[in-house]
N, C-alpha and C positions, 0 to 999 in steps of 0.2 A: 459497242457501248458508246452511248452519249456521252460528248467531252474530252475522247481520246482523239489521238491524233490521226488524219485520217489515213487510212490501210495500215493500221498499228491495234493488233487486236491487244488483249488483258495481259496473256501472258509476254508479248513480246515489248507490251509498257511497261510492268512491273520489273521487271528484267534490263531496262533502258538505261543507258547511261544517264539519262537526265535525272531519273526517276531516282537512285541512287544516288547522286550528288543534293537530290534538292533531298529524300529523306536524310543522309547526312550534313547539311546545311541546319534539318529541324535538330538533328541533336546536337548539334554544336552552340546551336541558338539557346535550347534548352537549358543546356550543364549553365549556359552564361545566366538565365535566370534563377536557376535555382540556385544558384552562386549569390546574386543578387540579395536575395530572399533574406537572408544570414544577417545582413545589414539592421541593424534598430531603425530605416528611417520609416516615417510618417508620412502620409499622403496618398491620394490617389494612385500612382504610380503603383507605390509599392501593395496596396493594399487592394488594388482592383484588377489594375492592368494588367499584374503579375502573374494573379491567378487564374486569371481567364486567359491570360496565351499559354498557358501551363495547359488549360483540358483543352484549347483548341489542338492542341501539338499532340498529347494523347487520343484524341477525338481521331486524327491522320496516320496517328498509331496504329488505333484500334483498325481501321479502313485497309490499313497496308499489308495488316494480319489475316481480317476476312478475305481480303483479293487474293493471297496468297494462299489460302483454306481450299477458295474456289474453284484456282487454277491446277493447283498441283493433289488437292485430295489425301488420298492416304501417303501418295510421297511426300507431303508435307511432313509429317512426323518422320520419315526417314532422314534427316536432317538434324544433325544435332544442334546446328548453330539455330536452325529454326526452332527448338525447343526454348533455346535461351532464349530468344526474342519473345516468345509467347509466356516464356517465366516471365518476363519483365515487364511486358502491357498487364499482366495479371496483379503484379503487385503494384501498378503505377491506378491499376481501377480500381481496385479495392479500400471502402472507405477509413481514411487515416482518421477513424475517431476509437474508443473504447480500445480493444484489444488487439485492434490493427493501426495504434498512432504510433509504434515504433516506425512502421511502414512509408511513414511521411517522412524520416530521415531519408529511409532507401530511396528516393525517387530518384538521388541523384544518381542510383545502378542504371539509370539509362544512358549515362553516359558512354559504358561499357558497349552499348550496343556499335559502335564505331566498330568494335574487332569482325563483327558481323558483317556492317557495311564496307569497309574498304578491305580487299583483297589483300592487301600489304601486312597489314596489322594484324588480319585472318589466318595469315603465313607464320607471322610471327607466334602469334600462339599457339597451335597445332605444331610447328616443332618445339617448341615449351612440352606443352601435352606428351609427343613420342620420348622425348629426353627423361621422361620421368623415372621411366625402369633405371637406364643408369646412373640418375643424379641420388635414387632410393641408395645403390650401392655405396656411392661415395658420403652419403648421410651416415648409412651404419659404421663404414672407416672414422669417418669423424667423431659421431659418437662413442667408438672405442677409443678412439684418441683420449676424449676429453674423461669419460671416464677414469680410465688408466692415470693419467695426469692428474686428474681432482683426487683419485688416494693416496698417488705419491705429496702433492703438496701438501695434502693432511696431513699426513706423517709426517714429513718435511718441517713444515712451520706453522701448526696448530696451536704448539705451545708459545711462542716468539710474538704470534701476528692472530689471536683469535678472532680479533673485529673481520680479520678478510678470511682466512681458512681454519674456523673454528670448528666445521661442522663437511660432509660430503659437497650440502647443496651451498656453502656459503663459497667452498674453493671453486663449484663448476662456475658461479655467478663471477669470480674474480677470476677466472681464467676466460670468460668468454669476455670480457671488458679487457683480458691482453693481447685476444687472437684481433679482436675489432681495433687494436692499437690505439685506442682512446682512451689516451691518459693512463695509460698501463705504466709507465717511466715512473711517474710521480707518485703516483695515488696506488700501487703495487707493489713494482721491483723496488724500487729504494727505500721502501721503507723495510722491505723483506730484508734485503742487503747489508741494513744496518748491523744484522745478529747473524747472519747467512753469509756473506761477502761472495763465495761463491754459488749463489742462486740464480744470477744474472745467465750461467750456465742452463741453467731449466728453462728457464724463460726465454732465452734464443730458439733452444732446440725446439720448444715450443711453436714461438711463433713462426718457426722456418717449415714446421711439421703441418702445420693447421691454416694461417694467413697465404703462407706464398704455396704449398704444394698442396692440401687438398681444395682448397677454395679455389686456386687455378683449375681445378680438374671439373669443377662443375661451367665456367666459363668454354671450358675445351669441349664439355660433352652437347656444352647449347650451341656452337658454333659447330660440332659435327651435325647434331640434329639439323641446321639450317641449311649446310652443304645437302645434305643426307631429302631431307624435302626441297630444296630446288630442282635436283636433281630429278626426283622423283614427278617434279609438274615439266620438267623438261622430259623426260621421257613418254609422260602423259600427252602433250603436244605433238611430239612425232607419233606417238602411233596413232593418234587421229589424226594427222595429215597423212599419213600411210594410209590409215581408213578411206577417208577422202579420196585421196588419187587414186584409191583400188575400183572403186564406187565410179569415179568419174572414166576411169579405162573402163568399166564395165559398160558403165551408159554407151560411150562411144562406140564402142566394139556392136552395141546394140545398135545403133543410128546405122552403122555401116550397112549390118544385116536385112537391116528395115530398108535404104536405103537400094542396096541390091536389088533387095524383094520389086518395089516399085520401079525401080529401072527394069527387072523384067518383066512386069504387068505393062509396062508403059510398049516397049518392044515385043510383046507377043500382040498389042492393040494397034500397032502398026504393022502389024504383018513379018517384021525382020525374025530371025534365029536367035534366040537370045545366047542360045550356048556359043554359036558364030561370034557374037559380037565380044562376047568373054576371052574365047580363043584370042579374037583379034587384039584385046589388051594386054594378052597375057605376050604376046608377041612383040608387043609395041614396048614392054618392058623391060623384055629380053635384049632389045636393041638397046 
């Protein structure tokens, strides 16, 4: 193809480290205008220059998506991260007027596309992604927690404190403003306190039950997930380097053969014994 670098076909440019930093360069570039955008000013700038490096930048989008169509085919869609990209050139073309000008908010989801492009960030979310099973578990613990807690507090001081636990959903609203420890002292316990003195008791147990032990446990299970997929790209790497060296003894072991073969075509066209002269190595080795 015209314009690539030369003995660097489609897919092994697409795939280039360069090619990958400069399309992460265009969305870095990008999130920064449409950042820009947000601003009230006037001018040229903002009213011309803006929008037009906006479709140039989708324009090399769209280019990055077809090449990759081209190249990989139906493995294209085997690719989830490649679904996401091609969600998000689709709502980045689609016109932001009538029933699709929420859609001109979204532009800034290409930002996102960075999880795509850099390996690091790609890590990072995919063990997000596996953790999900056990963070579900430690959601319904919590949920029972707060449950549990918003009908005792009801009972507790519905009558005392109605503005905060008058009602189920007014105690779960004040109990999740104690677990986030913000402002919970002032604007909660003490005023509970005043008719309760010993309530300060619930609200420990609470926030030791909810803030420090299950909300630690969702921290514990994103940092197994992350051990858990290193892991898992380090074992990925050895066995392709296993693959490798099996592949490369195999070649060699082939050379050898091939090798032989032509030292005896070579020695039976000179006239020698090829089995003789095998003999004679095999003895020269023995020494």
């Amino acid at each position: 193809m015209a314009g690539l670098p030369r003995g660097m076909g489609v897919k092994a440019f697409i795939e280039s480290s360069r090619f990958r930093n400069f399309i992460m360069t265009l969305i870095v570039f990008n999130a920064i205008t449409l950042g820009l955008e947000t601003y009230p000013y006037e001018g040229a700038w903002f009213t011309t220059w803006l929008p037009m490096a906006d479709r140039i930048i989708v324009g090399v989008f769209v280019v990055e998506i077809l090449l990759k169509l081209i190249v990989y085919r139906h493995r294209f869609f085997l690719n989830g991260w490649n679904w996401f990209d091609l969600t998000v050139i689709i709502i980045s073309i689609l016109p932001a007027a009538g029933g699709f000008s929420v859609l001109r908010a979204l532009r800034i989801v290409r930002a996102f596309r960075l999880f795509s492009v850099m390996p690091d960030l790609r890590k990072v979310v995919e063990a997000l992604l596996r953790a999900i099973p056990g963070m579900g578990a430690v959601m319904a613990v919590l949920g029972l927690m707060f449950y549990v807690s918003a009908v005792m507090a009801t009972k507790f001081f519905s009558e005392t404190n109605p503005e905060r636990f008058g009602s189920l959903g007014e105690s779960a609203f004040a109990l999740f403003q104690v677990m986030t420890l913000e402002g919970w002292a002032t604007d909660v316990a003490l005023p509970v306190m005043e008719f309760h003195p010993w309530a300060w008791i619930f609200f420990l147990v609470f926030i030791v039950l909810t803030s420090f032990a299950v909300l630690n446990l969702f921290i514990a299970i994103i940092v197994d997930s992350l051990q858990a997929k290193h892991f898992d790209d380090e074992e990925a790497r050895d066995a392709e380097a296993d693959a490798d060296r099996d592949k490369l003894h195999a070649e060699i072991s082939g050379m050898r053969v091939e090798i032989n073969r032509l030292t005896a075509l070579v020695q039976r066209s000179l006239g020698e014994d090829p089995s003789a002269s095998i003999a004679e190595k095999d003895a020269d080795k023995s020494e």
